[in-house]
C-alpha positions as protocol buffer text, in pm:
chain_id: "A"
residue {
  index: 1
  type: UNK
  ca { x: 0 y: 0 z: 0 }
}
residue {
  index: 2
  type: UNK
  ca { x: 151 y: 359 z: -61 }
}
residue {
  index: 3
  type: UNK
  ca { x: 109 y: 557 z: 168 }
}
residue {
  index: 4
  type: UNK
  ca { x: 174 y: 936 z: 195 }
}
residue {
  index: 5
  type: UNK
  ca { x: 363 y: 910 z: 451 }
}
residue {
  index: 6
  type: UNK
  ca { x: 579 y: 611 z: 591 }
}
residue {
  index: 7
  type: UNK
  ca { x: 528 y: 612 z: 907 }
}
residue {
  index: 8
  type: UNK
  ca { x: 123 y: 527 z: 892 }
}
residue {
  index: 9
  type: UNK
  ca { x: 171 y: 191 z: 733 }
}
residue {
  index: 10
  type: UNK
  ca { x: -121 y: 36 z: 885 }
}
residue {
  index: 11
  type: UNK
  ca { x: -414 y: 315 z: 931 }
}
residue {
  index: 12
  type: UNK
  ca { x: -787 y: 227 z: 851 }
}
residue {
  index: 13
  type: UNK
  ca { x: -851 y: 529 z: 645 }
}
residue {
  index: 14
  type: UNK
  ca { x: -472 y: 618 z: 460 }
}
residue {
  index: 15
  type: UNK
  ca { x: -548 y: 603 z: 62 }
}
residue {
  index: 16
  type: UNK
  ca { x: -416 y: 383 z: -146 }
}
residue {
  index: 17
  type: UNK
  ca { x: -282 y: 520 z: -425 }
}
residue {
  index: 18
  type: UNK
  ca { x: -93 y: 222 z: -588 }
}
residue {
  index: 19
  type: UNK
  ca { x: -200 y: -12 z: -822 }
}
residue {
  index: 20
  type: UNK
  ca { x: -123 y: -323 z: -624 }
}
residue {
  index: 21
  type: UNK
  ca { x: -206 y: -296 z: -277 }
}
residue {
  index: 22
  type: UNK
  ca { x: -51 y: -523 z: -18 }
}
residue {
  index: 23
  type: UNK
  ca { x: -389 y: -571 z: 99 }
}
residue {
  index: 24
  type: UNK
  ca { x: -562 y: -861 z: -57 }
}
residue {
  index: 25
  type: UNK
  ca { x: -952 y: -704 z: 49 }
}
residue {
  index: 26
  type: UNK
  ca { x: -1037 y: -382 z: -130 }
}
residue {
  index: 27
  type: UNK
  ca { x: -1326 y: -310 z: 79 }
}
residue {
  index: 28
  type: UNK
  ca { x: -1261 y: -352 z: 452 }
}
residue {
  index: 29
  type: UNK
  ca { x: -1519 y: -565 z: 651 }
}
residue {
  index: 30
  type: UNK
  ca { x: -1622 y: -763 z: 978 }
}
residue {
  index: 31
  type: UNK
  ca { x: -1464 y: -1128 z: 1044 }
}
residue {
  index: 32
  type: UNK
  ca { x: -1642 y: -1348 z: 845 }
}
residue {
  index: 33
  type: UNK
  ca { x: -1724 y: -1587 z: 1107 }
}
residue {
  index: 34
  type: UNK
  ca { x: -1943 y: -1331 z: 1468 }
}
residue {
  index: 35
  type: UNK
  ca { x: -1705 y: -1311 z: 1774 }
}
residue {
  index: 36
  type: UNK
  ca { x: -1812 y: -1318 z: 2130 }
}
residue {
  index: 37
  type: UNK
  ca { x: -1689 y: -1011 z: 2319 }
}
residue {
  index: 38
  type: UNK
  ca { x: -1894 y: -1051 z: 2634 }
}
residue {
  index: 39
  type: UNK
  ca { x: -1600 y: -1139 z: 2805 }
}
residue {
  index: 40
  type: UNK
  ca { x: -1371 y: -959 z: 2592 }
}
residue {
  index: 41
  type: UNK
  ca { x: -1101 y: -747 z: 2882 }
}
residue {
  index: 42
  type: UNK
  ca { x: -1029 y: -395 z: 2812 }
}
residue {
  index: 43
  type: UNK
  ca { x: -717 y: -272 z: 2729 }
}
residue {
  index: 44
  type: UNK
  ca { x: -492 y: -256 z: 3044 }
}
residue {
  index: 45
  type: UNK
  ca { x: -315 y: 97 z: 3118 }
}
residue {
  index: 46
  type: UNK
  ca { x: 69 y: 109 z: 3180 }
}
residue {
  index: 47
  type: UNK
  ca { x: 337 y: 299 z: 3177 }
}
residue {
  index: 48
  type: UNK
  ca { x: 535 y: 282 z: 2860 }
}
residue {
  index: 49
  type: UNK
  ca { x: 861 y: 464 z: 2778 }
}
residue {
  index: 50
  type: UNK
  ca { x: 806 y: 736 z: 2481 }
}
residue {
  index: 51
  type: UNK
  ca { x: 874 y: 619 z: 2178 }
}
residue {
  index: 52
  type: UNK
  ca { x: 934 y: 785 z: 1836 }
}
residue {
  index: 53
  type: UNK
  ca { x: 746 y: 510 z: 1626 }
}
residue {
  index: 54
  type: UNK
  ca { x: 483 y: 666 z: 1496 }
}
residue {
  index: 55
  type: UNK
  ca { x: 497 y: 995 z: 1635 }
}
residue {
  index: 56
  type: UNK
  ca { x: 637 y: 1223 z: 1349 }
}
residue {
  index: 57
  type: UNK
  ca { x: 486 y: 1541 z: 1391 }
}
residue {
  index: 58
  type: UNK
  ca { x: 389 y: 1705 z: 1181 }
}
residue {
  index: 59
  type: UNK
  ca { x: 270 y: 1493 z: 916 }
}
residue {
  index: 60
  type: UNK
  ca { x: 27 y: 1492 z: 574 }
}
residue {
  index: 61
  type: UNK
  ca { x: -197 y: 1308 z: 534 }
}
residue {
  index: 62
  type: UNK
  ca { x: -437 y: 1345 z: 149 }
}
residue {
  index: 63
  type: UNK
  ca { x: -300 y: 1677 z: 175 }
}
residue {
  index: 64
  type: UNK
  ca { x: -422 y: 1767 z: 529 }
}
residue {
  index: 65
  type: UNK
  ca { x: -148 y: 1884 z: 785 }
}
residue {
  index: 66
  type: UNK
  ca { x: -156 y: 1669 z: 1143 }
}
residue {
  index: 67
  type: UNK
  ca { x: 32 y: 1762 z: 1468 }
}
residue {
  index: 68
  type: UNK
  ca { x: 77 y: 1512 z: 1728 }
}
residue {
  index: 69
  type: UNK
  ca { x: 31 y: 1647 z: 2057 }
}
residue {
  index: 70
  type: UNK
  ca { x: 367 y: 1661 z: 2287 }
}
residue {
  index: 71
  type: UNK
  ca { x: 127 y: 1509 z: 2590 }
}
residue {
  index: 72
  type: UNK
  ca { x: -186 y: 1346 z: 2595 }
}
residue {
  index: 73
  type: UNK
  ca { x: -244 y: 1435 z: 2971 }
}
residue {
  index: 74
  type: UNK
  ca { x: -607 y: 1604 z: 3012 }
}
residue {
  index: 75
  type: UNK
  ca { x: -704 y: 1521 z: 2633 }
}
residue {
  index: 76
  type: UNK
  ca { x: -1093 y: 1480 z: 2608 }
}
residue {
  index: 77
  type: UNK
  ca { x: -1283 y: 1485 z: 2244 }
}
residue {
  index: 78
  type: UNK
  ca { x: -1648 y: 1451 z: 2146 }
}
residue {
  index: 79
  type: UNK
  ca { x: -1712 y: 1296 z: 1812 }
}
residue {
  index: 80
  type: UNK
  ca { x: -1728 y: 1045 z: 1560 }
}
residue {
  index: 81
  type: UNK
  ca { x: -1601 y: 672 z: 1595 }
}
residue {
  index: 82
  type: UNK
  ca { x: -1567 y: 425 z: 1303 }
}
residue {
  index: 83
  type: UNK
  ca { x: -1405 y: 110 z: 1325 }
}
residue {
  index: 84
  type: UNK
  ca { x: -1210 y: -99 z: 1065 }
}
residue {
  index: 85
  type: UNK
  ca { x: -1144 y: -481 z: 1065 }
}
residue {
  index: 86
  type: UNK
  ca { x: -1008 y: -749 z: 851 }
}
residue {
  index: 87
  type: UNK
  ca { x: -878 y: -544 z: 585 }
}
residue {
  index: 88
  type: UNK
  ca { x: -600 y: -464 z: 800 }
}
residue {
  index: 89
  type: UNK
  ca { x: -573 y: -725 z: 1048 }
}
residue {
  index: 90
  type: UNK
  ca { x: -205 y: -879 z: 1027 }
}
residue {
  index: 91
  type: UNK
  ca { x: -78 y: -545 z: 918 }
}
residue {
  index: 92
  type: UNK
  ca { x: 171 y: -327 z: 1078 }
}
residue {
  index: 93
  type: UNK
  ca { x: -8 y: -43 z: 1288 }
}
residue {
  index: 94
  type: UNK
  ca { x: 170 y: 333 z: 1235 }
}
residue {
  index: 95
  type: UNK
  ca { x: 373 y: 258 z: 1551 }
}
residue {
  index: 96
  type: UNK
  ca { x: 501 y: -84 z: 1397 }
}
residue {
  index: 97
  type: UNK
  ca { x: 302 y: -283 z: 1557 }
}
residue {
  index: 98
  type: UNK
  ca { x: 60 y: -508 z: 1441 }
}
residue {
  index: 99
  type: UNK
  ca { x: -311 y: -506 z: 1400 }
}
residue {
  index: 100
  type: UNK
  ca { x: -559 y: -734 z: 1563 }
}
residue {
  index: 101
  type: UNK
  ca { x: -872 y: -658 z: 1495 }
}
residue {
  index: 102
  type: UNK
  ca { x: -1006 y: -891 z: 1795 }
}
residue {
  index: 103
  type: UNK
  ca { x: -797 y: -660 z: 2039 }
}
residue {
  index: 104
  type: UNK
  ca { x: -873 y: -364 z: 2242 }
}
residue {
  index: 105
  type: UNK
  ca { x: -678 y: -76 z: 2010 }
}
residue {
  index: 106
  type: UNK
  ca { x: -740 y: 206 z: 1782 }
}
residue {
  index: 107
  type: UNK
  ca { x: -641 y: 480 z: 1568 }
}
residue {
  index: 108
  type: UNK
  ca { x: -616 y: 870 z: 1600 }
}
residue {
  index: 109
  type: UNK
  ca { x: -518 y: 1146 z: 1458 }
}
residue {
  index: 110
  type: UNK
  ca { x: -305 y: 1357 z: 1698 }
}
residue {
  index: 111
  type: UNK
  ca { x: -299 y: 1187 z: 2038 }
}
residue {
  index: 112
  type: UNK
  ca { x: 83 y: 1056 z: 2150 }
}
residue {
  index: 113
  type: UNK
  ca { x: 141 y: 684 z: 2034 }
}
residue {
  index: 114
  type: UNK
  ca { x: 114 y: 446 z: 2248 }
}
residue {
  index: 115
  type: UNK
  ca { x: -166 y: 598 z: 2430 }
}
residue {
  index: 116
  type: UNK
  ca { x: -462 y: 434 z: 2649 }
}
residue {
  index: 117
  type: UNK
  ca { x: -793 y: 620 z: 2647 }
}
residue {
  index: 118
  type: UNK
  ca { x: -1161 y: 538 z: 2773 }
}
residue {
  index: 119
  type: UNK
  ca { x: -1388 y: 541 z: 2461 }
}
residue {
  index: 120
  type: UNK
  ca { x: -1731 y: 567 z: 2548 }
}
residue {
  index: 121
  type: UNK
  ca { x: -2071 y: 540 z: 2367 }
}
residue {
  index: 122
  type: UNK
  ca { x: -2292 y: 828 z: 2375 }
}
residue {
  index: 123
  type: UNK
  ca { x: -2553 y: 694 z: 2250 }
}
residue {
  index: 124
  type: UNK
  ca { x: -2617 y: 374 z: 2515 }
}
residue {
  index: 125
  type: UNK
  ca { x: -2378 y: 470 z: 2805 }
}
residue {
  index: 126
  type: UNK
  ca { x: -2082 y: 193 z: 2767 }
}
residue {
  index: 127
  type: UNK
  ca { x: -1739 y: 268 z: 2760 }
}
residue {
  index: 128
  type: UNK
  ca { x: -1419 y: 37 z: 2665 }
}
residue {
  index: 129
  type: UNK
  ca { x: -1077 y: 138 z: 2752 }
}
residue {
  index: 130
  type: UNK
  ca { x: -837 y: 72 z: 2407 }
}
residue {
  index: 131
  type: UNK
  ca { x: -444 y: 123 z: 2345 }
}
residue {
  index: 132
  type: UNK
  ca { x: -422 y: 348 z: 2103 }
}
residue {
  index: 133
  type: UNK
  ca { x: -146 y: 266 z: 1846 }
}
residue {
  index: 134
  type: UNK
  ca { x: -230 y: 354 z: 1491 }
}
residue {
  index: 135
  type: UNK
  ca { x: -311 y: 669 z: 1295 }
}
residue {
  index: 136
  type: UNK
  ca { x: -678 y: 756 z: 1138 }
}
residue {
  index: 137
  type: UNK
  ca { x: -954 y: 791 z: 1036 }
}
residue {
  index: 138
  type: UNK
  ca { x: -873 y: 1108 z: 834 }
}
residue {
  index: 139
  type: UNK
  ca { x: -1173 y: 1230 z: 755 }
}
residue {
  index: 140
  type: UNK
  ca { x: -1281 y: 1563 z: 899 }
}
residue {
  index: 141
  type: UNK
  ca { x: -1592 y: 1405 z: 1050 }
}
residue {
  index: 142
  type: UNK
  ca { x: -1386 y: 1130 z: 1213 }
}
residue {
  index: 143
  type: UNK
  ca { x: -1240 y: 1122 z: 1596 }
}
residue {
  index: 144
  type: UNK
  ca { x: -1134 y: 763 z: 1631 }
}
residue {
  index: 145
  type: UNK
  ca { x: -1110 y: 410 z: 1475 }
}
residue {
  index: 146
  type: UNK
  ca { x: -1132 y: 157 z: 1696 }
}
residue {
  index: 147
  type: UNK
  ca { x: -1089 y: -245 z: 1649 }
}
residue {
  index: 148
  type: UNK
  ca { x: -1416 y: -416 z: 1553 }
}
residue {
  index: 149
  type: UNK
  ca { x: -1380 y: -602 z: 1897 }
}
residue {
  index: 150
  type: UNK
  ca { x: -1373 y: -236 z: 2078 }
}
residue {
  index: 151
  type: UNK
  ca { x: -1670 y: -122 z: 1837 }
}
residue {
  index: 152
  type: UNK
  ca { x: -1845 y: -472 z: 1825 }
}
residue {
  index: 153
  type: UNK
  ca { x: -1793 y: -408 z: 2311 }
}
residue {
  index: 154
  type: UNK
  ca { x: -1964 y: -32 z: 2224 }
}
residue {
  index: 155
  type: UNK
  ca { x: -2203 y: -149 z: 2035 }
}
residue {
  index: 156
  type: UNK
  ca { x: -2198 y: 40 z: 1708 }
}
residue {
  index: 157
  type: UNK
  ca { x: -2017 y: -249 z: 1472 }
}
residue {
  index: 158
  type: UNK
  ca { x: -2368 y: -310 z: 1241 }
}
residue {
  index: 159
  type: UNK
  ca { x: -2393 y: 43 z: 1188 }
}
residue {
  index: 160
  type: UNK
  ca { x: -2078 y: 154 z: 1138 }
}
residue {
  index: 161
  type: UNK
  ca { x: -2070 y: 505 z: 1341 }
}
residue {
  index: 162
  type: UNK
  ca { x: -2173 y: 614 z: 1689 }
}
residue {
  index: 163
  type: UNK
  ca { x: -2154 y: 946 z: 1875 }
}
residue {
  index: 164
  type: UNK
  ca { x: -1833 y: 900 z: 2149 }
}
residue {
  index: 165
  type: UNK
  ca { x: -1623 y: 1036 z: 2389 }
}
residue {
  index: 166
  type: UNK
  ca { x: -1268 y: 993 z: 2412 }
}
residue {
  index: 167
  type: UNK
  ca { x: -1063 y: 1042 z: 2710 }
}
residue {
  index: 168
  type: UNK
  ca { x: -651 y: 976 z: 2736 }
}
residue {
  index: 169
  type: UNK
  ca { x: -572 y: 745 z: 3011 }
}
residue {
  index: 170
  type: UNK
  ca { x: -182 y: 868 z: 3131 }
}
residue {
  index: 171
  type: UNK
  ca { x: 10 y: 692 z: 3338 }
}
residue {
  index: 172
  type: UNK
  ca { x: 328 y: 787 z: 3524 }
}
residue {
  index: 173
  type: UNK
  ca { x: 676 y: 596 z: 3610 }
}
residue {
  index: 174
  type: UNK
  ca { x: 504 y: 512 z: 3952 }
}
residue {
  index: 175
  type: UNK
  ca { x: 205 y: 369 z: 3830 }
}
residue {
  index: 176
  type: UNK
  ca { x: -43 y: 703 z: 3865 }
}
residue {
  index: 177
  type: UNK
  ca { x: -318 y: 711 z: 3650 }
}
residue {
  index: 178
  type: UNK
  ca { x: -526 y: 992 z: 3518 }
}
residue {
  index: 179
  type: UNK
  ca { x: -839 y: 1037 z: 3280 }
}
residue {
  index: 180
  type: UNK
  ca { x: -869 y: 1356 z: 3098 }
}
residue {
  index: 181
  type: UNK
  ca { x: -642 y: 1489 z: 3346 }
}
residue {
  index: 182
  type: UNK
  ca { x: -829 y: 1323 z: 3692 }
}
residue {
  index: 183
  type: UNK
  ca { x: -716 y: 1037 z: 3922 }
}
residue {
  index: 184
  type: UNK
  ca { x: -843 y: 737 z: 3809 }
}
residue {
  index: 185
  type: UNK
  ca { x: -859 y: 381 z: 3901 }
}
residue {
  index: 186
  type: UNK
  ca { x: -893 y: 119 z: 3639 }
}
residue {
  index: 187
  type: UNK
  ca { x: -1312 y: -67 z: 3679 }
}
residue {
  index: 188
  type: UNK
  ca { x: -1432 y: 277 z: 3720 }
}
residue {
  index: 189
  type: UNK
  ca { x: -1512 y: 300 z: 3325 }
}
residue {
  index: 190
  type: UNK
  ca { x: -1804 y: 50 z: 3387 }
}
residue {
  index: 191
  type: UNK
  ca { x: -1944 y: 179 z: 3695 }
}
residue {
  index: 192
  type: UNK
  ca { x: -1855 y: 555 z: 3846 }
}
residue {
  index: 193
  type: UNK
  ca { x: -1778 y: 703 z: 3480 }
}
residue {
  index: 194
  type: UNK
  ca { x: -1923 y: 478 z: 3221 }
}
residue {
  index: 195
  type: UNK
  ca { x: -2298 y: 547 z: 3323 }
}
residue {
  index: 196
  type: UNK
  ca { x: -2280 y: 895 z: 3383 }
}
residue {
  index: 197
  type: UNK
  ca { x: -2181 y: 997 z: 3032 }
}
residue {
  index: 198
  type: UNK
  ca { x: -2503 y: 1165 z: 3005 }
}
residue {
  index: 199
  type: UNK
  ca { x: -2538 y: 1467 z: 2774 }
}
residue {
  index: 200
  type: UNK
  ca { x: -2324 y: 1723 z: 2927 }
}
residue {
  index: 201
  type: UNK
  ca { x: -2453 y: 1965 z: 3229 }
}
residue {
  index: 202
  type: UNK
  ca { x: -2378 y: 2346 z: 3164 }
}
residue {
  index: 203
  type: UNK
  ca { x: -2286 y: 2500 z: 3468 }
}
residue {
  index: 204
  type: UNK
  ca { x: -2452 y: 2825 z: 3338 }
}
residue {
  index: 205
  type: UNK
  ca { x: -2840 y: 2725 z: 3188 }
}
residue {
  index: 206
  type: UNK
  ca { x: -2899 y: 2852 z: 2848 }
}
residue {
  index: 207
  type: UNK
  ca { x: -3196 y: 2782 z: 2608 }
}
residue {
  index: 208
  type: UNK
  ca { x: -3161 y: 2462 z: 2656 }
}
residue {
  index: 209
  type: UNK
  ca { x: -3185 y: 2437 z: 2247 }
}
residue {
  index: 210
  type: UNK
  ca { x: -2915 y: 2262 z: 2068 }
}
residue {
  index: 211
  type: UNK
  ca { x: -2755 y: 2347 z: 1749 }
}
residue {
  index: 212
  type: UNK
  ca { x: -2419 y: 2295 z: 1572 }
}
residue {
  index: 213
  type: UNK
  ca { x: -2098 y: 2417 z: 1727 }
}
residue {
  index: 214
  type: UNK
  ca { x: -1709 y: 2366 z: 1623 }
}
residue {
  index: 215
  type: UNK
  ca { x: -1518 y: 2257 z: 1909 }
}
residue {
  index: 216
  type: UNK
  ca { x: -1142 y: 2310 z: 1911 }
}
residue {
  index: 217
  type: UNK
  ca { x: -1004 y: 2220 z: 2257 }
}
residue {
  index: 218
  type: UNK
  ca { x: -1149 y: 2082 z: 2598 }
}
residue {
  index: 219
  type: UNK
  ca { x: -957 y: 2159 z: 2931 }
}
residue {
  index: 220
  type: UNK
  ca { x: -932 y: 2029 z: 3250 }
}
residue {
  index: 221
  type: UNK
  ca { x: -856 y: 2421 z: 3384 }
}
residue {
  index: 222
  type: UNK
  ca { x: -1051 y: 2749 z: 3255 }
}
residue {
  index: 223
  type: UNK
  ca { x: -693 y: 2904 z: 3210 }
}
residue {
  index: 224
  type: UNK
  ca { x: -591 y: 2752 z: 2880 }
}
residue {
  index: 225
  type: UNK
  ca { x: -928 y: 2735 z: 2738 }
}
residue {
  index: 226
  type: UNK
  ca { x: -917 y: 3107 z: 2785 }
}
residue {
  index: 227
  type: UNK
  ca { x: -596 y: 3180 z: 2653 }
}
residue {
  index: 228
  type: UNK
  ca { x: -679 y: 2959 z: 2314 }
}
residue {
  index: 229
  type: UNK
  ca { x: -1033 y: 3189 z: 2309 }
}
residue {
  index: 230
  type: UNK
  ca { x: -829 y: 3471 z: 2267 }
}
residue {
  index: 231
  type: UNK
  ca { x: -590 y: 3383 z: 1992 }
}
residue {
  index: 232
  type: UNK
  ca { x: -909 y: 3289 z: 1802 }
}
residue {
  index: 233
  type: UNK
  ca { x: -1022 y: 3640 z: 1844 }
}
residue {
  index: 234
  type: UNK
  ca { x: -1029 y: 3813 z: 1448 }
}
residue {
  index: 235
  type: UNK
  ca { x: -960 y: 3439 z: 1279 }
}
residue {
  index: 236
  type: UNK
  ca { x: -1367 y: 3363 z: 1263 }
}
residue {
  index: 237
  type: UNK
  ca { x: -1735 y: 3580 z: 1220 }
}
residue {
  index: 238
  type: UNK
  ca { x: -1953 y: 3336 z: 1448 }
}
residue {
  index: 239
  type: UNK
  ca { x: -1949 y: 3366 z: 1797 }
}
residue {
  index: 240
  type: UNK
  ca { x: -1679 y: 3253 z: 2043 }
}
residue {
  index: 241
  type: UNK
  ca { x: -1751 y: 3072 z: 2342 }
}
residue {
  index: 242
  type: UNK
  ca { x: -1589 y: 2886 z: 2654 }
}
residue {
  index: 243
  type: UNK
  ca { x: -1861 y: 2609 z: 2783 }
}
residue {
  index: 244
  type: UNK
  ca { x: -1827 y: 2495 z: 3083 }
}
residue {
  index: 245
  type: UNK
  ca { x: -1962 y: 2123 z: 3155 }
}
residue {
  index: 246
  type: UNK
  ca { x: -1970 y: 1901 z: 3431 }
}
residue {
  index: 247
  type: UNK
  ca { x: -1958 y: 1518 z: 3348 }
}
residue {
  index: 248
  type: UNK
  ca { x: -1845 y: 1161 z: 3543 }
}
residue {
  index: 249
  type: UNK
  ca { x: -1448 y: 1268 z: 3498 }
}
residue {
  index: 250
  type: UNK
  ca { x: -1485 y: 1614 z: 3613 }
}
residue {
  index: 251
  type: UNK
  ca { x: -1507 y: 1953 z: 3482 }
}
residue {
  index: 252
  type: UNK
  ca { x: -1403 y: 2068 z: 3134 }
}
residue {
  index: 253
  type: UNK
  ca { x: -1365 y: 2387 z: 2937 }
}
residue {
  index: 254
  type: UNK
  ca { x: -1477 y: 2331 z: 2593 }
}
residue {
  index: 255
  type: UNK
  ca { x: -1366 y: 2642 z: 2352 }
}
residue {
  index: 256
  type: UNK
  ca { x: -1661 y: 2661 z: 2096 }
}
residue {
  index: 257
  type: UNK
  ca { x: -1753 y: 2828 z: 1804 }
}
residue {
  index: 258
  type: UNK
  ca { x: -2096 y: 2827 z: 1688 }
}
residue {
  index: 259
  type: UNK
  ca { x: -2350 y: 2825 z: 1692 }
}
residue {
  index: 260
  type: UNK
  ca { x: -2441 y: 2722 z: 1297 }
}
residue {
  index: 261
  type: UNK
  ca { x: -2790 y: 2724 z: 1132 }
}
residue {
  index: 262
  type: UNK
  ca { x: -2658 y: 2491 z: 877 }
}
residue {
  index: 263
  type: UNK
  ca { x: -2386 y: 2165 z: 884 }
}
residue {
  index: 264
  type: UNK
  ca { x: -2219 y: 2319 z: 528 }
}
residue {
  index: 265
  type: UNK
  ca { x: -2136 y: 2675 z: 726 }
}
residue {
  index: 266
  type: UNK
  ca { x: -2042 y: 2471 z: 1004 }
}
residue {
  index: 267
  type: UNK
  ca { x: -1768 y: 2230 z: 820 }
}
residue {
  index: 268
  type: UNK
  ca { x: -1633 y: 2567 z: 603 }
}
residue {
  index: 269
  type: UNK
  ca { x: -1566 y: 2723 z: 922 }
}
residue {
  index: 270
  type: UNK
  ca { x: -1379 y: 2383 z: 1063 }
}
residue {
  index: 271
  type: UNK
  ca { x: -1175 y: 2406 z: 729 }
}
residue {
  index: 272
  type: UNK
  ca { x: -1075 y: 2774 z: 746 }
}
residue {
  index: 273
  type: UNK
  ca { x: -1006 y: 2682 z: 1104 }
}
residue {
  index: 274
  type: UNK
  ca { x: -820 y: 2399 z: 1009 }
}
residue {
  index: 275
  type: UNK
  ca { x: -607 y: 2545 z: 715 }
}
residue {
  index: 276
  type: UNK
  ca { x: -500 y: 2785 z: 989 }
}
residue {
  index: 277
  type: UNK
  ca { x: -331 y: 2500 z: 1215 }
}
residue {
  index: 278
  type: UNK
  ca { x: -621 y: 2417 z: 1440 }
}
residue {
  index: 279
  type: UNK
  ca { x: -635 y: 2037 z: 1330 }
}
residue {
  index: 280
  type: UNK
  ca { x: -779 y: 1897 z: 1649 }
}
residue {
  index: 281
  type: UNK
  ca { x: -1140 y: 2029 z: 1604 }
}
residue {
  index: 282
  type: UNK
  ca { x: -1469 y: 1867 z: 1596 }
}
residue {
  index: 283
  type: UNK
  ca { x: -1786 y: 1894 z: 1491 }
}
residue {
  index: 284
  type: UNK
  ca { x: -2076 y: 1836 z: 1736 }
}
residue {
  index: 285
  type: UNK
  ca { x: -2391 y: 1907 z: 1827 }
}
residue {
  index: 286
  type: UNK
  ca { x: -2413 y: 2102 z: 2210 }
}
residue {
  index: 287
  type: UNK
  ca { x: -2643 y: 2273 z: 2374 }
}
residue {
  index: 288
  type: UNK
  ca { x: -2710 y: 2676 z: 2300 }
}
């Protein structure tokens, strides 16, 4: 497969631009033959010395720019997961590893390979923790790839998509942990977190209305989500906004802009955004 770039030889969603791919399945699928992931473990976090495999930054991707982020600590994302399967399974990952699609692992964009980060379903409440050790999807409308396993444990595999939240697990030298920034304890993404991924609480009521927003950044602290408002000051038209939200991990600071009548204005706006270095964003639907 030729690849744009090297160093993601085994992403779901880098094109193939050669005539003979080292992939003998054009169309990537689901195992042929239905797996049982009812008692399926999540990925376990652990420390793990940084590496440089897989971690050029930045790199280009179908002509789109990527910067890997120098830490994953407080990283939290709404968005869009996909998954991808046997296509890829037995093929080096962009790390050099190799992919099992009946593991606990995905791809992303930006975050610091390996990583660890709690995935979890917006639409039905469950979360899986993966290791995160490839690079994708890139499409704009795309967050993460996970495994089918991970997907199939979500519950999204038969249609394809599903609304998600991802939050990097870090883990120190000593053994600390921390989700999106908080303490954490592995078991709490079935019970104390996992069920209380509700739609997000403002801590200052509004209409109550939702509509489409851009988001660019979510912090643990109001500081930096401040500081990144301002340097967006003059680069856009719509409104600017810092939303504050309360959910199972914590507090965030999500830096908004929005809100859009239509999905079109909304995407040009991630694009202009985008074109201007701000690669991270999402599109999502919050509330007014």
């Amino acid at each position: 497969m030729a690849f744009v770039v090297t160093t993601l030889a085994g992403c779901a969603s880098a094109p193939d631009r050669s005539s003979s791919s080292r992939y003998t399945i054009t169309q990537d699928r689901a195992p042929s033959v239905d797996m049982d992931v009812s008692g399926l473990e999540d990925a376990r976090p652990r420390y793990e010395r940084p590496k440089t495999a897989g971690n050029k930054s930045p790199y280009t991707v179908w002509g789109e720019t990527y910067r890997v982020l120098k830490s994953n600590d407080g990283y939290v994302a709404r968005g869009t997961a996909s998954w991808y399967g046997e296509k890829f399974h037995g093929h080096q990952t962009s790390n050099g590893e190799v992919f099992d699609m009946y593991k606990m692992s995905a791809a992303h964009k930006t975050l610091r390979l390996p990583a660890f980060a709690r995935v979890t379903n917006l639409d039905n409440g469950r979360s899986v923790i993966v290791r995160v050790n490839d690079r994708g999807p890139f499409h704009s409308d795309r967050l993460i790839d996970l495994s089918y396993a991970a997907a199939k444990k979500l519950g999204y595999q038969s249609r394809g998509t599903a609304r998600v939240e991802v939050a990097a697990i870090t883990v120190r030298p000593d053994g600390q942990m921390f989700l999106a920034g908080k303490p954490f304890t592995p078991g709490q993404s079935d019970t104390a977190l996992a069920d209380r991924q509700e739609p997000a609480k403002p801590v200052a009521a509004g209409s109550g209305q939702e509509a489409l927003f851009v988001q660019l950044a979510s912090f643990s602290s109001r500081a930096p989500a401040e500081a990144l408002l301002s340097k967006l000051q003059g680069l856009v038209s719509q409104p600017l906004r810092v939303r504050s939200v309360d959910t199972g991990a914590g507090r965030f600071h999500r830096v908004q802009v929005g809100p859009f009548s239509s999905e079109a204005d909304a995407r040009a706006t991630q694009a202009s955004l985008e074109a201007r270095g701000y690669a991270q964003s999402i599109l999502l639907t919050d509330v007014r």
